[in-house]
N, C-alpha and C positions, 0 to 999 in steps of 0.2 A: 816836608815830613822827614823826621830823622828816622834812625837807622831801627830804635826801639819801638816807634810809630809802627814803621812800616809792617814791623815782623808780629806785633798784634794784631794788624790789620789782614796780613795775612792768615795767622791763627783763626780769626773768625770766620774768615772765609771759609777755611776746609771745616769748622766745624760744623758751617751751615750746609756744605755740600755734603756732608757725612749724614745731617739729618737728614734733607732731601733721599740721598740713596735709602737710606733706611726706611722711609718712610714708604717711598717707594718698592720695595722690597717686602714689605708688609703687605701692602695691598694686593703685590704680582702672586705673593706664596698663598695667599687667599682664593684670589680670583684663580689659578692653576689648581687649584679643589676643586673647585665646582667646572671648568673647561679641561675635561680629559682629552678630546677629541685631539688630536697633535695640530693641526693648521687654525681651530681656534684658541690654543694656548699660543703658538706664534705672533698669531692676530693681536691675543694680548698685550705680550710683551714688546713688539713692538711698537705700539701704540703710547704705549706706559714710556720708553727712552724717544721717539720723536716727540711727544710733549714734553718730555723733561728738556730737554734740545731746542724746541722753537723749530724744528725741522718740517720744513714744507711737505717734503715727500722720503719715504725709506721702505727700504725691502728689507725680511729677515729670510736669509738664503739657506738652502740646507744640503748641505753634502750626502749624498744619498753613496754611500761610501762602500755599502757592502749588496748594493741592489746593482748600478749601473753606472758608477761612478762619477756622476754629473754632479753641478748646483747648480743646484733648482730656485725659484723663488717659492716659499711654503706663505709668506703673508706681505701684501703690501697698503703701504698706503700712501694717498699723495699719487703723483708723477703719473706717465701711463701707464696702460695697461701690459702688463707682461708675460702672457698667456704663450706658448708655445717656445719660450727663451731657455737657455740654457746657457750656464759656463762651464770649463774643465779649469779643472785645478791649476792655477799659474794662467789663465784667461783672465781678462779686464780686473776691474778693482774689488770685487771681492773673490775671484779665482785667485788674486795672488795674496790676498790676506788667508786663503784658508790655507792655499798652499805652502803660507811660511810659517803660518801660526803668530804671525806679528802685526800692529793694528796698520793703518794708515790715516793721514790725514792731506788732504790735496786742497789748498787757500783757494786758488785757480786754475781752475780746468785746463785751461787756455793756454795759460802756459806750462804745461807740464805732459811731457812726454809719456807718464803713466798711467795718462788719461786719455782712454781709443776711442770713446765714444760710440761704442758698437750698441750697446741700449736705447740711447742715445737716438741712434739711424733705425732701432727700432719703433719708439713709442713717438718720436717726435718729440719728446720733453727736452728741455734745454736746464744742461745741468751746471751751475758754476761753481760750487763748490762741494767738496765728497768728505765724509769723514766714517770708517770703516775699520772694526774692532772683530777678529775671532770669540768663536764660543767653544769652548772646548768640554771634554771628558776624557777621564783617565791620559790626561798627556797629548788628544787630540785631537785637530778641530773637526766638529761635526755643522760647524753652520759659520755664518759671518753676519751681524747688525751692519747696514749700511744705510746712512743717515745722509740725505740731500738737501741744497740748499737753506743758508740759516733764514728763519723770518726777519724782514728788515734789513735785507738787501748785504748782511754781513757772513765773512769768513766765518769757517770754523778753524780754532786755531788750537795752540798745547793745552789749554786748560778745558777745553772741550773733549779734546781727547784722552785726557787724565781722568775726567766723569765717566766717559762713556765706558773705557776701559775697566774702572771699578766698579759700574754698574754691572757689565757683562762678567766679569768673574763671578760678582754674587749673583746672576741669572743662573751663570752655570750650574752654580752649587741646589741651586733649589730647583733644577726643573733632572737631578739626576735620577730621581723615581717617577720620573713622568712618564705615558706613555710615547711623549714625543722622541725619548730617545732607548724605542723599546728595540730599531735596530740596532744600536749598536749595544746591546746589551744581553743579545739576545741569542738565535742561532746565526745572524749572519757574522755576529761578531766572534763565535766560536768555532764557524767552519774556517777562517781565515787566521785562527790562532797564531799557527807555527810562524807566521808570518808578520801578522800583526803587530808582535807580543812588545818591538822595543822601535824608536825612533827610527834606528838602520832599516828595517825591513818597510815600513814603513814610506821608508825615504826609495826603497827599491821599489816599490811598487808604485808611486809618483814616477819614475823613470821610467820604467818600463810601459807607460800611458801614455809617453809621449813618442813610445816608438811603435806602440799598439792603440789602436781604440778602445778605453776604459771598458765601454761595454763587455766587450772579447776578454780583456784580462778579466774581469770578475767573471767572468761564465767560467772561466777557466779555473781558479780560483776555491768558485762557488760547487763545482765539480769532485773538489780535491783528488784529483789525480783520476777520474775515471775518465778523464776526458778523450784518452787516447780509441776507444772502445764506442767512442759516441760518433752516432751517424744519426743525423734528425731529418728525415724528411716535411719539410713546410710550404707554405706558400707565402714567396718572396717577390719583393719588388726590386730589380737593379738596375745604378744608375753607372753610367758611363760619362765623362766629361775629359775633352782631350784638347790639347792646344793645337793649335793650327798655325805655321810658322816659326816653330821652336826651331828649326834646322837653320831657318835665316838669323835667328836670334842666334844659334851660338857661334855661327861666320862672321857676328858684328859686333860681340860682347866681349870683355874679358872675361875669365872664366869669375873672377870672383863677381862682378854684376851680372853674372847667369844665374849663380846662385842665389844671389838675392832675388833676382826677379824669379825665378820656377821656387824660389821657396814663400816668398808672396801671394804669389797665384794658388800651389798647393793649399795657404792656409786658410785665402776665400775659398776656394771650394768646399773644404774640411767645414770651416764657420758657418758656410749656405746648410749642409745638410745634417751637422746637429742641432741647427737652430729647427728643423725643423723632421725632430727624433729621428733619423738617420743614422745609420754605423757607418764610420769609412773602413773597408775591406783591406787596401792596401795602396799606396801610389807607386805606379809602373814608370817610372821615368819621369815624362811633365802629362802623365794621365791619372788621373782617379775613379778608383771604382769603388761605389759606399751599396749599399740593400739596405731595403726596410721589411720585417718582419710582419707578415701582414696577419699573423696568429696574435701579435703583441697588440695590435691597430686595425681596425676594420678601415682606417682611415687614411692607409701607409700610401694607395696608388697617390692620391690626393697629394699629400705631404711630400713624397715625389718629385709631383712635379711642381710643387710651388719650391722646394728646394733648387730645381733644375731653373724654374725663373727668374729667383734670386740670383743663382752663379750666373745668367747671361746679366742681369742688369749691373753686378759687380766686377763682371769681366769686363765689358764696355766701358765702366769707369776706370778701370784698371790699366783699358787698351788706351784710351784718352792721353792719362796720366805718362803712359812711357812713349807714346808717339810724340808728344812736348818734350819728352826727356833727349829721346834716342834717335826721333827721326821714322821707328821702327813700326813696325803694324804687327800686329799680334791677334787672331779670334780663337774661339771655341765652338767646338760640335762637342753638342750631347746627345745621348742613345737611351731610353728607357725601355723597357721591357717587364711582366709581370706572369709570373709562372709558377710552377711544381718543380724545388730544389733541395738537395743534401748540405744540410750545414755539418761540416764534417771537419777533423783536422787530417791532411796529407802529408806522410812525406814519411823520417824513417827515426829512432831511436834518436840520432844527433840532431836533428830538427825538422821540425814538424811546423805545420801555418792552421790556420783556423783561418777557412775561408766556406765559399757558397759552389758548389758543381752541379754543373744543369744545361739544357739547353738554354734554361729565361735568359743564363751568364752572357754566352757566343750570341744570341739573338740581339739583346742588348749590344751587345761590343758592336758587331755586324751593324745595327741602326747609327750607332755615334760614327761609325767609321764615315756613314754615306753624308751625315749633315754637315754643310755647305757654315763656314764660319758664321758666326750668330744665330744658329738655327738647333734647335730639337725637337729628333725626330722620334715618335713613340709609336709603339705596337695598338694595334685594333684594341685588344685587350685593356690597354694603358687609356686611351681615346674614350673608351665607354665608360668608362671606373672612375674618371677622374672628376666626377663631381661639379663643382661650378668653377675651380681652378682653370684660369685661361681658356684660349678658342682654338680650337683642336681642327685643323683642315685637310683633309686628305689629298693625296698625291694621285693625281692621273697615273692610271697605270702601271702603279706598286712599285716595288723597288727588287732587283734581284740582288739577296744576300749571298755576300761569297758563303760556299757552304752548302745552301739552301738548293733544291732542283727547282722549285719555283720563286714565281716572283710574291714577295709578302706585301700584303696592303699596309702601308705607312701614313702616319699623320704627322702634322707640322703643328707643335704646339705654341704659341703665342700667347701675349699678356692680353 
């Protein structure tokens, strides 16, 4: 084929992929008439680019940006189920497409380091190929298309990427009066103005999520400035998770493979408890401490402790993985507890924390302190509340908390 062959043969091709979009485009601006509902217009539209695509399975994710800072899944289809997931922004593959505002396309999973497969260890689906484009408004993203597995066993590759891409601009453009994007258009997108208004602030507030839990920054945020005057009495649920053997680790570590290792650990536990809606509070050295809001979730003790079962079953793999490495042994004790506490910020004009104060707080700590590496241990309260999650075995003879003039009845929560 010569050179003038080639380059009509190409012409026809974008013509036909421009009719395609278009055509598709037509139908999406139709059917987003008659679906106002925001997760059946999702539903929609991704259904409309995985057939365009041959796409086995695809999420359309939604940056919930001025609520609680998470992406969410709003529509899926294909692949499994993905009921209680979550990413932050710059997490797995469409965290880090919302977070740059740039698509991605990944040939093979397998080989590619930008693929965690944390979904993945969720739904049990086996993904080999990914292809993942931003949705944007006013300059930013509010969601990501993410497209799985081609039909017939192939890649997605640049030309699949160039479709999906032109698709998702012209989605963006026509779903901009939709109810689906009536937060960001709305009051949460104007109590956030000052801040919002240009890339830089923007980009500050991405940063500062990484050194706070999203949740907390938009409360804060969402607050505008009364926050200092805010004392909330609730009822919370908190979790305590602490290493056991950090002191031997850092006798036997260089300092920089410390780091890496206590900032690995941190990030499973971080991962266990917003996969299952969880806040982390703050990490105290190699300990973390997250609460769930049990005014937000009737369901929070629950979610709890299957948060708490997941960090032992990923710290075991975790302890596996560096005893092959290091030689070294590594466990965890976790502490649950559930009570009446002030979500409050302390401290003074130069700086101030948004944290939880209560007995539920020391109670908790006081149960993590007592459990024996692989074990957590939870309050009576936690024991009766927790639903069909795990088997809950009480301790002969309670436990005396430092602190405490009695001894507390404690249980041993298990898979």
């Amino acid at each position: 084929m010569n050179k003038n062959s080639a380059f009509f043969v190409k012409a026809e091709q974008k013509s036909e992929q421009f009719e395609q979009i278009k055509a598709i485009i037509d139908r999406l601006s139709q059917n987003l008439q008659e679906h106002v509902e925001p997760a059946l217009a999702a539903q929609t539209v991704l259904e409309a680019v995985a057939g365009a695509l041959q796409a086995e399975a695809g999420t359309f994710w939604f940056y919930r940006r001025f609520e609680d800072g998470r992406i969410s899944p709003m529509a899926v289809c294909g692949g499994g189920r993905l009921e209680g997931i979550y990413l932050l922004p710059g997490e797995g593959i469409a965290g880090q497409v919302v977070n740059s505002g740039e698509p991605l396309v990944i040939s093979d999973c397998r080989q590619d380091d930008r693929w965690t497969g944390k979904v993945d260890t969720e739904t049990g689906y086996i993904t080999r190929t990914v292809l993942c484009v931003p949705l944007k408004t006013e300059g930013m993203a509010f969601g990501a298309l993410q497209l799985i597995n081609k039909a017939g066993g192939k890649p997605f590759d640049g030309q699949d990427l160039a479709f999906v891409e032109e698709l998702a601009r012209q989605i963006s453009l026509i779903v901009q009066g939709h109810p689906l994007l009536a937060e960001y258009h709305s009051g949460g997108g104007r109590q956030t103005e000052p801040i919002q208004e240009n890339g830089t602030g923007r980009s500050i507030i991405e940063k500062i999520s990484t050194y706070m839990d999203p949740v907390i920054v938009h409360e804060i945020l969402r607050k505008d400035g009364k926050h200092k005057k805010s004392i909330e009495p609730e009822q919370v649920v908190v979790l305590f998770a602490d290493v056991r053997g950090f002191t031997h680790l850092a006798e036997n570590l260089t300092p920089a493979q410390l780091i890496s290792c206590l900032s690995d650990f941190l990030a499973l536990t971080s991962r266990c408890v917003h996969r299952y809606g969880g806040i982390v509070d703050k990490f105290m050295g190699d300990c973390t401490m997250a609460y769930w809001r049990l005014n937000d979730s009737p369901e929070a003790i629950t979610e709890a402790c299957r948060a708490a079962l997941a960090i032992q079953r990923e710290a075991k793999e975790f302890a596996a993985r560096l005893r092959r490495q290091t030689g070294l042994e590594l466990g965890l004790g976790i502490g649950i507890h559930a009570g009446p506490a002030l979500l409050c910020h302390v401290g003074d004009e130069q700086y101030m924390a948004y944290t939880v104060i209560g007995d539920v707080v020391n109670t908790a700590s006081r149960l993590e302190d007592n459990a024996p590496p692989g074990e957590i241990y939870i309050s009576q309260t936690v024991a009766s509340r927790r639903g069909d999650c795990g088997r809950a075995t009480i301790l002969e003879g309670g436990v005396m908390l430092k602190g405490k003039e009695k001894r507390v009845e404690v249980w041993r929560l298990q898979e």
